[in-house]
C-alpha positions, 0 to 999 in steps of 0.5 A, spaced: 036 240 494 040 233 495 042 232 502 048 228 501 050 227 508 043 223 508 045 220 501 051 217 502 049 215 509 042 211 506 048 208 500 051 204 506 046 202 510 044 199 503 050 196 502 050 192 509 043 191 508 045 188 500 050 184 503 046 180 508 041 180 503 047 177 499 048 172 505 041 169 506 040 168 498 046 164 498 044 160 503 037 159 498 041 159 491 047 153 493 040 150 496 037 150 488 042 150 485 044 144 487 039 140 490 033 143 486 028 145 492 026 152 492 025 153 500 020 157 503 022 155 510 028 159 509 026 166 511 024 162 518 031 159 518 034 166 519 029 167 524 031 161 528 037 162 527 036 169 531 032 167 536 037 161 538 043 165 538 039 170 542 038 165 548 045 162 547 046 170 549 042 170 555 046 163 558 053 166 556 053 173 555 058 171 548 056 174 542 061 169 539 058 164 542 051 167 540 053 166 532 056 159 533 051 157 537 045 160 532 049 158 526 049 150 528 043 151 530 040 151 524 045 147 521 042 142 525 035 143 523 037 143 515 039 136 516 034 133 521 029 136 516 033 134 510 034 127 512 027 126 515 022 130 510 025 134 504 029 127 501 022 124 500 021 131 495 027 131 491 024 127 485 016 130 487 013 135 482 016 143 484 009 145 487 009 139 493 016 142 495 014 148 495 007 146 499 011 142 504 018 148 506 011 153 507 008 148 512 015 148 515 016 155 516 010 155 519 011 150 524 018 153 525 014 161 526 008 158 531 013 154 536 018 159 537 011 164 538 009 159 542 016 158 547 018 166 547 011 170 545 010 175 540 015 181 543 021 182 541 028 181 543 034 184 542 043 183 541 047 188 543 053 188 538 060 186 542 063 190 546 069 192 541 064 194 535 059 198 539 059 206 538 060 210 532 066 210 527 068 216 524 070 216 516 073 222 515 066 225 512 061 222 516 060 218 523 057 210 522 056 206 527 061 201 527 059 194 528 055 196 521 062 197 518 064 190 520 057 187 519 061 188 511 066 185 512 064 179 516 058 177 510 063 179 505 068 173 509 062 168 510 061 169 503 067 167 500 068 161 505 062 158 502 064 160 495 070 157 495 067 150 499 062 149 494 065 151 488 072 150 489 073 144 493 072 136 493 065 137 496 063 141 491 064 137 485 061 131 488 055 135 489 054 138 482 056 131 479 051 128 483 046 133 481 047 131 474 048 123 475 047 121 482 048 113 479 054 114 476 056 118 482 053 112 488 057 107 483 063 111 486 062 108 492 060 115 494 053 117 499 051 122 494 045 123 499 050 124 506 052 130 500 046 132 499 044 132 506 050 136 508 048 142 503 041 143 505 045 144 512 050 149 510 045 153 506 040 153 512 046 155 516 048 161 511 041 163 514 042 162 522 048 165 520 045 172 517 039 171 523 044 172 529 048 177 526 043 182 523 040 181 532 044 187 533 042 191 528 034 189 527 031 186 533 027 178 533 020 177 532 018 171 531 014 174 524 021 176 522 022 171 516 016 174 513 019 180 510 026 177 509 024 171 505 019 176 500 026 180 499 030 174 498 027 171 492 026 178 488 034 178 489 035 171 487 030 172 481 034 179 479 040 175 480 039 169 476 036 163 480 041 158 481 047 163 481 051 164 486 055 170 483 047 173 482 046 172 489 050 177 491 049 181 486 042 182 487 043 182 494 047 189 493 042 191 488 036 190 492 039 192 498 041 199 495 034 200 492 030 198 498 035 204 502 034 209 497 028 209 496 026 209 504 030 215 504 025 218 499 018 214 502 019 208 505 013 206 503 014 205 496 020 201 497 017 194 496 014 197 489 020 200 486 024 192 488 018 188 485 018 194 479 026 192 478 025 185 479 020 185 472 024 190 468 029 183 469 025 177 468 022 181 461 029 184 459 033 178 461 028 172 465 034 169 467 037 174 472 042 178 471 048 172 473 042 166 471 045 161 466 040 155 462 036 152 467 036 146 470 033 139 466 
């Protein structure tokens, strides 16, 4: 027999595991998408993020400050690396962008490993978000609750600077024709740069965020990066709107099937994720492909 106060508890905590998954996917759909680099330095961005905003925590005991702190961070690293490495890669063949982005999230991995260890760290939630909330039919903890609504206001933010605004039209024009763009007296390649930064940003953001929830370690990255690929691949590679809805859909997956054995978790995530790719290879969102 169903036990559905376990059902609908497991059916929210997919729901803010999917929303983060939606969150850090964004960050690695806007940087495909518009500049054409699959990076596989992006789980260690989210674990970057994490630990900056942890040793913001310990100097400031600010958890405001820990996200700003944490985000800007890795802001910071995704332009410093743009500008100094992944430039030089955009007009390379896909396999020496992936090769490179692994080598960076293996340096990224090992120097944190080697400033703070191997043991993890914990955030605690701020103050006004801690503790359980009743929602009439069950108690949850609340900073998981506003957890939704933080990634849900981080992703609409994003959406709408990236789609809807001035910045993004250049972006997507200088994609197509960055020649025609230049001739405009626009630095294409100042956009560019400034793209790989916000979607490395989205990453850190995620990483600080998700402290209180799931401590650091230095191998968080890992498992992060596998799930946020399938999520990218179900949604449709390139699709902001897929990245989000495959970042629910995973989320959900993956929760309701700890709730039966969490080992069969992954399988039934990577079983989904080919029913997509042989049904519809684009993803579920995905439109035609990049030339």
């Amino acid at each position: 027999m169903i036990n559905w106060a376990n059902f609908i508890s497991q059916c929210f905590n997919g729901l803010v595991l999917g929303a983060l998954l939606a969150l850090i996917s964004s960050g690695l759909t806007i940087i495909y998408g518009t500049l054409g680099v699959l990076n596989l330095a992006h789980g260690a961005m989210f674990m970057l993020g994490g630990y900056a905003g942890w040793v913001a925590y310990t100097y400031s005991g600010s958890f405001i400050v820990a996200v700003v702190a944490g985000s800007l961070f890795v802001m910071v690293v995704g332009v410093v690396t743009e500008r100094l490495i992944i430039r030089h890669f955009y007009a390379r063949p896909p396999e020496d962008q992936l090769l490179v982005t692994f080598g960076l999230g293996i340096v990224f991995v090992e120097t944190v490993r080697f400033f703070f260890g191997s043991l993890s760290e914990t955030v605690p939630p701020p103050t006004p978000l801690a503790g359980i909330t009743s929602l009439g039919f069950m108690l949850y903890p609340t900073y998981r609750l506003a957890l939704l609504g933080i990634v849900a206001v981080a992703l609409l933010v994003l959406y709408f600077v990236l789609y809807r605004t001035r910045i993004g039209m250049i972006v997507r024009a200088g994609i197509e024709d960055s020649m025609m763009v230049s001739s405009l007296g626009i630095n294409v390649y100042k956009i560019f740069m400034l793209v790989f930064g916000i979607g490395a940003m989205a990453a850190g953001f995620a990483g600080i965020i998700n402290a209180p929830v799931v401590s650091i370690a230095p191998d968080v990255g890992e498992a992060i990066l596998v799930q946020t690929f399938v999520v990218v691949v179900i949604g449709g590679v390139g699709s902001f709107p897929g990245a989000v809805l495959g970042g629910l859909i995973a989320g959900e997956l993956i929760s309701l099937t700890s709730m039966v054995d969490p080992a069969y978790s992954y399988v039934v995530l990577f079983v989904a994720m080919t029913l997509v790719l042989v049904f519809r290879p684009r993803g579920l969102l995905g439109t035609a492909g990049r030339e």
